[in-house]
N, C-alpha and C positions, 0 to 999 in steps of 0.2 A: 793796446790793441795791436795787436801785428798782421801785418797785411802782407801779399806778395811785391815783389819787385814789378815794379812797372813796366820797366822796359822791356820785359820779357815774359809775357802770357803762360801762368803758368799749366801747360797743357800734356807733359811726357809723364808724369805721377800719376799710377794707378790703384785701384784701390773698391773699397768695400765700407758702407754705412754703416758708422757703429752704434746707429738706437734710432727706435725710434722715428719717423720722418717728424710725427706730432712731438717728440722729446725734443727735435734740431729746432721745430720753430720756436719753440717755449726761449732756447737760447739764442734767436735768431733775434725773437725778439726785443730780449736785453741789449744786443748790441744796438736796433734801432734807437734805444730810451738814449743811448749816449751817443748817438751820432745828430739826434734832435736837440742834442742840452748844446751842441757847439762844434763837438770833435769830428771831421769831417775825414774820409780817407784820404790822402794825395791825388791828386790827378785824374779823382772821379768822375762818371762818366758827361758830367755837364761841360768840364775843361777839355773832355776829348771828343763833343761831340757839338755842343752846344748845348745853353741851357734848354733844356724841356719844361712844358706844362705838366703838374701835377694828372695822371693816370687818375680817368674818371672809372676807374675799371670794378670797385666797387658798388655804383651806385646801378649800374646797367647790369651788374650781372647775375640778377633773377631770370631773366629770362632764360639763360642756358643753364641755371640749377633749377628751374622748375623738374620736380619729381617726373618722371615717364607717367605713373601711375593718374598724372594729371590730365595726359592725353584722351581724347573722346575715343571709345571704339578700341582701347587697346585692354582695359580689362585688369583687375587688381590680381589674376593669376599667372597672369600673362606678365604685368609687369614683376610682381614676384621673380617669373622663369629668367628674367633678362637680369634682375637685379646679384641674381645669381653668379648668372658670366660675368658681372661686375660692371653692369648696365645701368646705371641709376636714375640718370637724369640726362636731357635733352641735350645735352654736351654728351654725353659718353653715346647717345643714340647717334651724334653727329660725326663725331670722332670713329662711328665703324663703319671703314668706306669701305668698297667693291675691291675684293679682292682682282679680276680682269674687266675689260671691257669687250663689247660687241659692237661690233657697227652693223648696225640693222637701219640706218640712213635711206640706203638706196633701195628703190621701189624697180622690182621687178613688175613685166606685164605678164599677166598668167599665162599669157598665151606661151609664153618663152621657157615657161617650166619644162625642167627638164627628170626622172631619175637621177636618185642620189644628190639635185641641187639645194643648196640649203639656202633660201632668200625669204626677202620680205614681200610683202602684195600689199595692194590698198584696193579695196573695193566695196561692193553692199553689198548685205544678206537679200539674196534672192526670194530662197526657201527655207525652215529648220523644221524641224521633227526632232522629237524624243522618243526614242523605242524601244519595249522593257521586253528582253529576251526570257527565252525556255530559262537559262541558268537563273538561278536565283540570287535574287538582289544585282543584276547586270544591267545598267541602262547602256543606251549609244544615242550620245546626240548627235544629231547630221545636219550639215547645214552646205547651202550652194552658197558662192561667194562669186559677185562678177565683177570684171571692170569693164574698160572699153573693147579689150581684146581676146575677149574668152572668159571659162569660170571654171571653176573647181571644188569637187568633194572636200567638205572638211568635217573630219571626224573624231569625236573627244568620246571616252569611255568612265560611265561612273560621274559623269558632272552634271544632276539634273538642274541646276541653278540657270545651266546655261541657255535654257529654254526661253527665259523674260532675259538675261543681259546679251542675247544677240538673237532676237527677234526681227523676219523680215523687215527690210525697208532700210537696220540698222549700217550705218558706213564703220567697217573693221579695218585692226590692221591687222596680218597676220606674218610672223615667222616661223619658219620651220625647214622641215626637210620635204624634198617632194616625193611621193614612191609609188609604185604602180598596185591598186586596192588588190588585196589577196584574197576577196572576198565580193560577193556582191556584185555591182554592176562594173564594169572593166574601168581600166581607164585612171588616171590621177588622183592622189589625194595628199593632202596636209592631212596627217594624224597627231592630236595632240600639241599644236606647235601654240608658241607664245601668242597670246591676241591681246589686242586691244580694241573697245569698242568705243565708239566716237560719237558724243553727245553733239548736239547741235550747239548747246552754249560755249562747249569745250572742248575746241579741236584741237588740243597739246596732248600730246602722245608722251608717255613716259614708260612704257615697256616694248614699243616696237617703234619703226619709221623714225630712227635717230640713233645716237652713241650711247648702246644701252649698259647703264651698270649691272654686272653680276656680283651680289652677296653672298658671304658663306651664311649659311641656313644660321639661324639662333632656335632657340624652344618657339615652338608655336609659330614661327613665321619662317615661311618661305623667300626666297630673295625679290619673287615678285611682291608678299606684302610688305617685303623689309623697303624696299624700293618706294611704294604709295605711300607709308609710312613719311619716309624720309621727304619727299615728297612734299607734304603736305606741310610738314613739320619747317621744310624753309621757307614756305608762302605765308607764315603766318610770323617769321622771325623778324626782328628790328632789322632795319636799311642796316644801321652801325652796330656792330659787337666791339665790345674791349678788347686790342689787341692786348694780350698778356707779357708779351715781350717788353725787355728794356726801354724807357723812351728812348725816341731814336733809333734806336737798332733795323727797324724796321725800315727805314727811309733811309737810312745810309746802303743798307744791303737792296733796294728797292726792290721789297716783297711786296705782294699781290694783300688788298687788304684780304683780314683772316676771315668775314663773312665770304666774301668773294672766290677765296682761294677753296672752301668748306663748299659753295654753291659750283662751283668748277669740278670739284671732284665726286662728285656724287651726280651729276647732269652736267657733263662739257658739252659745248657745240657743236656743231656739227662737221665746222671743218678741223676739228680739233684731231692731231696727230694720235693715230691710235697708238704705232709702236711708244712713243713717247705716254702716252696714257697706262700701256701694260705694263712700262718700264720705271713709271712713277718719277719719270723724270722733267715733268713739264715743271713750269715754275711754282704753282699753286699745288704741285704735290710735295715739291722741295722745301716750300715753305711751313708746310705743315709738320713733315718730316724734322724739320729745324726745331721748330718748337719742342716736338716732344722728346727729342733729345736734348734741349737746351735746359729744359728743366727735368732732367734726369742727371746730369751733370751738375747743375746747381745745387740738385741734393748732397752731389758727393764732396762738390769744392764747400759748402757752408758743414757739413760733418766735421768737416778737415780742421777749417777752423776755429771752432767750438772743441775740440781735439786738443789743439796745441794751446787752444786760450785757457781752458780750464785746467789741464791735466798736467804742464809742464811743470817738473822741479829738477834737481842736481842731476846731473847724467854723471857717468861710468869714468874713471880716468882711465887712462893711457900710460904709462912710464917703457924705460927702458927696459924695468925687470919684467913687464908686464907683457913688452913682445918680443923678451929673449923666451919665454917661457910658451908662446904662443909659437915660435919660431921652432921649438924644442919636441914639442906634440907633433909636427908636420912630418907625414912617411915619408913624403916628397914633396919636390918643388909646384910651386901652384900656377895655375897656366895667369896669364894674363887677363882675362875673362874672369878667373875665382878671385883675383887679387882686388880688380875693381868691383865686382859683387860685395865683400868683405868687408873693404873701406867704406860704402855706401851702410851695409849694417851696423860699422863700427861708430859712421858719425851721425846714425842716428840714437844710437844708444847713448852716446857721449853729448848730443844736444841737448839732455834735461825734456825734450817735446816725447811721448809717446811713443812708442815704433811700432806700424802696420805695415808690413812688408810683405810681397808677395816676389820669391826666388823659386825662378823658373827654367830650365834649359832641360837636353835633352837627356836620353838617358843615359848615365855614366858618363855626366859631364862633370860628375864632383861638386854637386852638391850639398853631398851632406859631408861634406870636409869643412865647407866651408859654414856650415850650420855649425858645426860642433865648436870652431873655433869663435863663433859668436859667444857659445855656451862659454866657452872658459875662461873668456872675458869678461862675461856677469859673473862666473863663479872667482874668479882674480879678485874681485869687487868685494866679494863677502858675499852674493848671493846667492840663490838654487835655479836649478833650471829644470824645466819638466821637458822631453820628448816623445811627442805620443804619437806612435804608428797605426796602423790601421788592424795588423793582425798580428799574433802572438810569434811565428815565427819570424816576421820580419823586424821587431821589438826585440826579439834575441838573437839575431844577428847580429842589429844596431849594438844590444847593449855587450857583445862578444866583442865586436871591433872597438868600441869609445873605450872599453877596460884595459885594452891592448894600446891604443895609442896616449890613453893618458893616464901609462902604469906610471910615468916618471913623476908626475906632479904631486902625486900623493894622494888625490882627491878620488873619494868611494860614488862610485857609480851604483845605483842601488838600480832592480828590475822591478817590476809588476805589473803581471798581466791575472787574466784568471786563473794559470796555470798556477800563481805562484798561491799558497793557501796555508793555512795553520800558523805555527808558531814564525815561519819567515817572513809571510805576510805582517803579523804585528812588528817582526823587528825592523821590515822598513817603514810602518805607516809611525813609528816612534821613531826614526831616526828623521824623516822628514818634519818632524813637528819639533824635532829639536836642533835641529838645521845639520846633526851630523853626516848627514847623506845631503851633499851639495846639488847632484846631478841625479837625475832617478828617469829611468827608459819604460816607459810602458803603454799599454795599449786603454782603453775605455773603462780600466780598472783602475785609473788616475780620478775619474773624475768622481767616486763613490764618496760619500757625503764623509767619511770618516777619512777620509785622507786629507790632511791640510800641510801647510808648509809654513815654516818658519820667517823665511824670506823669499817667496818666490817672484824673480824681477824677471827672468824671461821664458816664455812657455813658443814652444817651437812645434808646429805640425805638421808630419807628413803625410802625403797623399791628403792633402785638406778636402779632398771634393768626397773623399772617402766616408767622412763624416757629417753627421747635422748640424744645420746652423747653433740648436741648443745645443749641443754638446761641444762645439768650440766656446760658445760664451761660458761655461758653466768653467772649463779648463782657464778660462782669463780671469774668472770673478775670486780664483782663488788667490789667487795677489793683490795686496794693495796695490799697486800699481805696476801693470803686468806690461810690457814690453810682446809683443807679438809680431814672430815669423812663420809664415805658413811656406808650403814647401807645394810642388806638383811634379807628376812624374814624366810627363809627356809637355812640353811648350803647349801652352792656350793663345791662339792667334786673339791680334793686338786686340782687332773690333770687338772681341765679345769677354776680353779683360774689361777694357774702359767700361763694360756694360753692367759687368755683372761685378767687379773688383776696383770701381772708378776710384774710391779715395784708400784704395792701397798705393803706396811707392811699389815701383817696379823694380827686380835688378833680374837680370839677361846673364848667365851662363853661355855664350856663343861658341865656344870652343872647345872640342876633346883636348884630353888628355894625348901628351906622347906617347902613340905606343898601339893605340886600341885601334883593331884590326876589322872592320866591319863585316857581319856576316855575311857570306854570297847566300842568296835568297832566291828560292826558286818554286814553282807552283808545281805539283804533281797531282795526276789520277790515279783513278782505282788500279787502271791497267799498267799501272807504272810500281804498285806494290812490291812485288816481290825485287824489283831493283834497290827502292830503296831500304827494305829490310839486309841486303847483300851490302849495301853502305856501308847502313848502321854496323855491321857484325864487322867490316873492315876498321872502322873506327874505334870501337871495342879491341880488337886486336890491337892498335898501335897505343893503347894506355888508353885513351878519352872513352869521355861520358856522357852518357845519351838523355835527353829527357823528351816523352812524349807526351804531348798536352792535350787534354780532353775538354770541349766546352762544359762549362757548371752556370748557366745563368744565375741559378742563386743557389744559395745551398740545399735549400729543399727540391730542388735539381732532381727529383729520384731518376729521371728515362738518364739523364747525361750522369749521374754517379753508378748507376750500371753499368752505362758502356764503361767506365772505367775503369771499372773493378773486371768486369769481363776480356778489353783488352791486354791487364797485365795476367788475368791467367792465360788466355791466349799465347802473348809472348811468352811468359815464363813457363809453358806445357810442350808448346808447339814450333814456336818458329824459336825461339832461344833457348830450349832445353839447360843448355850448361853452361848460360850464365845465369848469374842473380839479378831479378826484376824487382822492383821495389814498387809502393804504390802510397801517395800521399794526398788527403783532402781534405775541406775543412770538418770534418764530422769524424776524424779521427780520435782517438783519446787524447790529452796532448802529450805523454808519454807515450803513446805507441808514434805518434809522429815525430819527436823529436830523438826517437831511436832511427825512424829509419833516415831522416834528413842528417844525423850524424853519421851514418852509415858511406851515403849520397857525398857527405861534405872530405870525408875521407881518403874517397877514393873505391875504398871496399865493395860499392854496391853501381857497377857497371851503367847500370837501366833504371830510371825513374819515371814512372807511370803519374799523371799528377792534374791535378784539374789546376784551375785559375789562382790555386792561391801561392804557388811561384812567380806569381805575374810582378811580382814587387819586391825589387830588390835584392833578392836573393844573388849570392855572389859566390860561386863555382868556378874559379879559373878553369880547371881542367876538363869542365863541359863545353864541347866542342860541336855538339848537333843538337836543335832544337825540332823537330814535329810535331807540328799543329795538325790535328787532327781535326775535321769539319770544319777547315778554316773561315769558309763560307759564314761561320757562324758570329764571326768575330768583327767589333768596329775596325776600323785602321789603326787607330791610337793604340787600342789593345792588345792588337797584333804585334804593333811596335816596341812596345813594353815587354810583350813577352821574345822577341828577338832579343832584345839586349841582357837578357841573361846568360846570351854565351856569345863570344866573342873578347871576353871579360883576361885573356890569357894571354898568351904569347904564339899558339898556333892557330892556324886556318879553323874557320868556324865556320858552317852552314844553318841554315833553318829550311827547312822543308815544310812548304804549307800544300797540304793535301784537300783538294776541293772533294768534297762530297758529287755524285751525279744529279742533282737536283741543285746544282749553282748556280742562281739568273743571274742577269747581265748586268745590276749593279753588282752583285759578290765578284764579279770575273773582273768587276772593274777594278773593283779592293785590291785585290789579290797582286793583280799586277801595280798598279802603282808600290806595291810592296818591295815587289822584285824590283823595279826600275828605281828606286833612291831608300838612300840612309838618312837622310834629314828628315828630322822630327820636325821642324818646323813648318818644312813643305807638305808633310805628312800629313800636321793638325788642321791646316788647313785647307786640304782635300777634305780630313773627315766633317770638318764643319760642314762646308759646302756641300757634303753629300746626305749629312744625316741630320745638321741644322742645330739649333744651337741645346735644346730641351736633350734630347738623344745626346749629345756630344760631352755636358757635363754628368749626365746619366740622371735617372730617373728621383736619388735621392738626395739632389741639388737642391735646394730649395730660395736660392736666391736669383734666379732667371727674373728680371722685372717682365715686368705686364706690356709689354710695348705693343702701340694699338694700330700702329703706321708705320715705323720704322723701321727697316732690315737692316742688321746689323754686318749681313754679306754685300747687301745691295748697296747700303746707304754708309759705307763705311768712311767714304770723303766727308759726308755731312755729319756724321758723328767728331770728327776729329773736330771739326770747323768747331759745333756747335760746343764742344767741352771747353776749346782755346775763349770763347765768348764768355762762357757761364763763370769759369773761374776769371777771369777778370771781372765779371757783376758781381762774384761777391767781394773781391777785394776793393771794388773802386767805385760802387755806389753809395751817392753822398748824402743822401737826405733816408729819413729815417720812412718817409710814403713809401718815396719809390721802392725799399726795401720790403717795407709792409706790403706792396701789392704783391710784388715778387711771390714772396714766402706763403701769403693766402694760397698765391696759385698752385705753388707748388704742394704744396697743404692737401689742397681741393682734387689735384690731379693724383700724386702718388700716393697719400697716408692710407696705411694698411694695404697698398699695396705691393710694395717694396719689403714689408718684413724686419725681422731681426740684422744687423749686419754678420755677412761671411765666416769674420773673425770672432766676432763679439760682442 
């Protein structure tokens, strides 16, 4: 059994679930059979904390699985609607807390209303009426409300119920705004504000006169009945619930119990710190917070090792012929940053364990140098390497440059994407089954059911977010036993790695290359056109090459593949007559685009017109100006990606991001953090925090967990914390319960909804 090193928590390894959460406990469970026969880990958590009592956590926890659908008054369509958002049970109704809060505490006297005050009042209904106007179907209920210092119109629209539940005599409480009636008789009124009416058995107030939670709506409920709901549901709960955590853990870090912490958050008291309430940073928010990242990290530290226990055999040699010949590929020397990246891929390939690796840095930090020299190292070994890119020109760049630096070795680099078809198509899907073709570059036409490999040990991805989670598994299943590097083009800040990529290894690219000259970046308006058309033509004159970039949100983009075809006739009629405009996008033949991208790559064709599918990779030393056209339209990251395709040369390079006149003040925000830095790193994590995490890995991510409490911007201390905890739970608990409870829960919490893993 192999465990981590004790003395050091192992918490900097990042990474992504590879099956399963129900597959990890099936082996989760194997491990507990032989930790109950005797074999205990080292230094588990009884030696590092004290012994604990056996977790009565199974026998009490009906109550927080009873079905929602069990609740009185909530309805089998109703519960349907929620089970949907992924609502199932009295835990998951407990676990959806109040996104803000309100303090609606303090009692205004009506007499002190004022326009425009937004308070609360306590008083009785005076008088009510119900009054069914000319319009049809329109009620108005009216009601006077008094205290001891004056009274006030109160008027709700459309709610005849309101007639029996705030009947004179009845004591309310009421929040709202105050404003002077626009109608009727002069003078003050609350229209519509939150009430609460006050039975004489029960004078607890849970929607006004206290710290009231606000809910994001669910189907069929509002946040005031989500609120009664919730309500209700902890008056009738056990005094004690099973904490799910570690024994111990909880009393060392001295957290609030989990009933209590779960009844604080959903109804704090009243002298309870509101900023600290919106900020989720009181104890019993933190505590929650802890949990539901403790056991989202525990998924990924028990993957890991269910990983290395099952799937380890021979790793990769090393010799000297093996990195004179590694040494001999290289066009140049490699910065320090690729050299330590490399070693880190090299000693995992040579460990015999699996490799899940996630290499990340910024753009045109040399990454795929340092991919390829992985590749030639499985291929040194006798076996094949697959690299799959996102799109067919960026697949034949790759496979233009890898034939170029590794004409010396001998070894055939074979292509295929959809372009490649007929008779060449069969001669590589034959030489890859007969292992003549070592190294093969291509795009989503790798993973066609008739392609197999002979030996394929390392399958390599770029732009991985590019892709679906089935279609990276489907590119690993095709090796017995597949070694996996995935690749990204922009850095993914730490927080929402450990989130989304917890049991991949990390390696960091931190440093350019000697040499690369970052572009001066600057925002322009419409009114500033014809300057920069007068640029461009001066940059044309001294040899460089221009590319202007059109947004294409997807291909089927018709309004954005217009403007783009209308732009280069444009330039090439109007403003640049006598020179050659080019125009390239994904709905090109791929023969008519790989005429004009040779064209582009030559030198021969001055202007390239070009939507988003330059955004990747594409490498043009001698383009020297990039324009973004509608930049407003663009994330930050994207923005970013598409700067670093010039600068890539030995002269002064610019990007011009030209705002549209309908730019609001987050795009103005973009635009300039643009112009003011070149680090990708500060970059990604602007565009996090501005666009959040779903937006940021884009729409056909599909590994985002479900996180039901935890901000991965907000709580990004608590995530580190709580990962350094988890993986030491799995390598250092010692009895086979405690593991058992564990793995229920995390069973109970994430299965099914975590997914496939990233990689595969």
């Amino acid at each position: 059994m192999l465990t981590f090193p004790l003395e050091r928590p192992v918490h900097q390894n990042i990474g992504h679930k590879p099956l399963l959460v129900k597959a990890l406990v099936v082996a989760v469970r194997c491990e507990t059979c032989e930790l109950s026969a005797g074999r205990t880990a080292p230094g588990g958590w009884e030696g590092r904390r004290g012994r604990q009592p056996r977790s009565s956590y199974n026998r009490r926890m009906l109550e927080l699985a009873t079905p929602l659908h069990a609740l009185r008054g909530l309805g089998p369509k109703r519960a349907r609607d929620l089970e949907e958002r992924g609502l199932r049970t009295i835990e998951d109704l407990l676990f959806h807390l109040p996104f803000r809060y309100e303090d609606r505490s303090r009692f205004f006297p009506i007499a002190s209303l004022v326009p425009g005050l937004r308070a609360t009042v306590r008083g009785r209904v005076v008088t009510s009426v119900l009054r069914r106007t000319r319009a049809r179907g329109l009620t108005i209920f009216e009601a006077l409300v008094q205290d001891d210092t004056g009274s006030i119109r109160v008027i709700f629209f459309n709610q005849p119920y309101l007639r029996t539940a705030l009947p004179a005599g009845r004591d309310v409480i009421l929040h709202g705004e105050a404003t002077v009636a626009r109608y009727g008789r002069r003078g003050l009124v609350l229209q519509g504000p939150q009430f609460e009416a006050l039975s004489d058995e029960d004078q607890e107030a849970i929607h006004t006169g206290r710290v009231v939670p606000i809910y994001a709506r669910l189907p069929g409920l509002s946040s005031r009945a989500i609120r009664r709901l919730i309500h209700s549901v902890l008056k009738i709960l056990p005094p004690l619930i099973p904490d799910p955590l570690p024994p111990g853990l909880s009393e060392e870090r001295a957290f609030p119990a989990r009933r209590e912490a779960i009844a604080f958050a959903h109804f704090p008291p009243q002298d309870a710190d509101l900023s600290n309430l919106n900020a989720f940073r009181s104890p019993y928010h933190r505590r929650l917070v802890f949990e539901e990242f403790f056991f989202l990290q525990l998924g990924f530290a028990l993957s890991r090792r269910q990983r290395e226990v099952l799937r380890a055999e021979a790793g990769l040699r090393v010799d000297d012929a093996i990195r004179a010949r590694l040494r001999a590929a290289l066009p140049f020397p490699l910065t320090a940053a690729q050299r330590k990246a490399l070693k880190e891929i090299a000693d995992d390939l040579m460990s015999g364990r699996p490799m899940n690796r996630l290499l990340q840095g910024d753009v045109g930090c040399g990454k795929t140098v340092v991919a390829l020299l992985a590749a030639l190292l499985a291929v040194e070994n006798g076996h094949q390497v697959a690299f799959m890119a996102p799109t067919e020109i960026l697949a034949e760049q790759h496979h233009r440059s890898f034939r170029v630096m590794l004409q010396g070795t001998g070894y055939a680099v074979g292509l295929l994407t959809a372009g490649v078809t007929g008779s060449a198509r069969r001669q590589v899907v034959l030489g890859l089954r007969s292992g003549a073709i070592p190294f093969i570059v291509g795009t989503h036409a790798l993973l066609e059911e008739d392609v197999r490999f002979s030996s394929l040990r390392l399958a390599i991805i770029d732009e991985q977010q590019r892709f679906g989670v089935a279609q990276r598994a489907r590119l690993r299943a095709k090796g017995a036993r597949t070694d996996v590097l995935v690749m990204t083009a922009t850095p993914i800040p730490r927080s929402l790695a450990l989130t989304v990529y917890g049991d991949l290894d990390l390696s960091v690219i931190d440093e350019m290359p000697p040499g690369r000259r970052p572009a001066r970046t600057v925002v322009r308006g419409e009114e500033s056109r014809p300057a920069v058309y007068d640029f461009l033509r001066s940059q044309v004159k001294e040899g460089r090459q221009v590319y202007v970039v059109y947004p294409l949100v997807e291909e089927t983009d018709r309004a954005g593949l217009k403007a783009a075809v209308e732009m280069q006739g444009m330039l090439a009629h109007k403003i640049f007559p006598d020179l050659r405009v080019g125009l390239v996008h994904g709905r090109l033949k791929t023969e008519d685009r790989d005429a004009v991208m040779a064209e582009f790559v030559s030198g021969r064709l001055p202007i390239l017109v070009a939507t988003t599918v330059i955004e990747v990779g594409i490498d043009v030393p001698n383009a020297t100006v990039m324009v973004v056209e509608q930049a407003e339209r663009f994330g930050l990251s994207q923005l970013h990606q598409l700067r670093g395709r010039v600068g890539r040369g030995t002269h002064e390079s610019y990007c011009i991001l030209m705002a549209g006149p309908r730019a609001g003040d987050d795009a103005r925000r973009r635009l300039d953090i643009m112009a003011s830095t070149h680090d990708g790193f500060v970059i990604a994590r602007e565009d996090l925090r501005m666009r959040g995490p779903g937006e940021f890995l884009g729409t056909r991510q599909a590994g985002l967990p479900d996180l039901r409490i935890g901000d991965i911007l907000r709580d990004h201390d608590i995530l580190e914390d709580a990962r350094k905890e988890a993986f030491w739970a799995a390598s250092t608990l010692a009895t086979a319960p405690q593991r058992r409870d564990l793995v229920l829960h995390l069973e109970r919490r994430w299965a099914g909804r975590l997914g496939l893993i990233q990689v595969g």
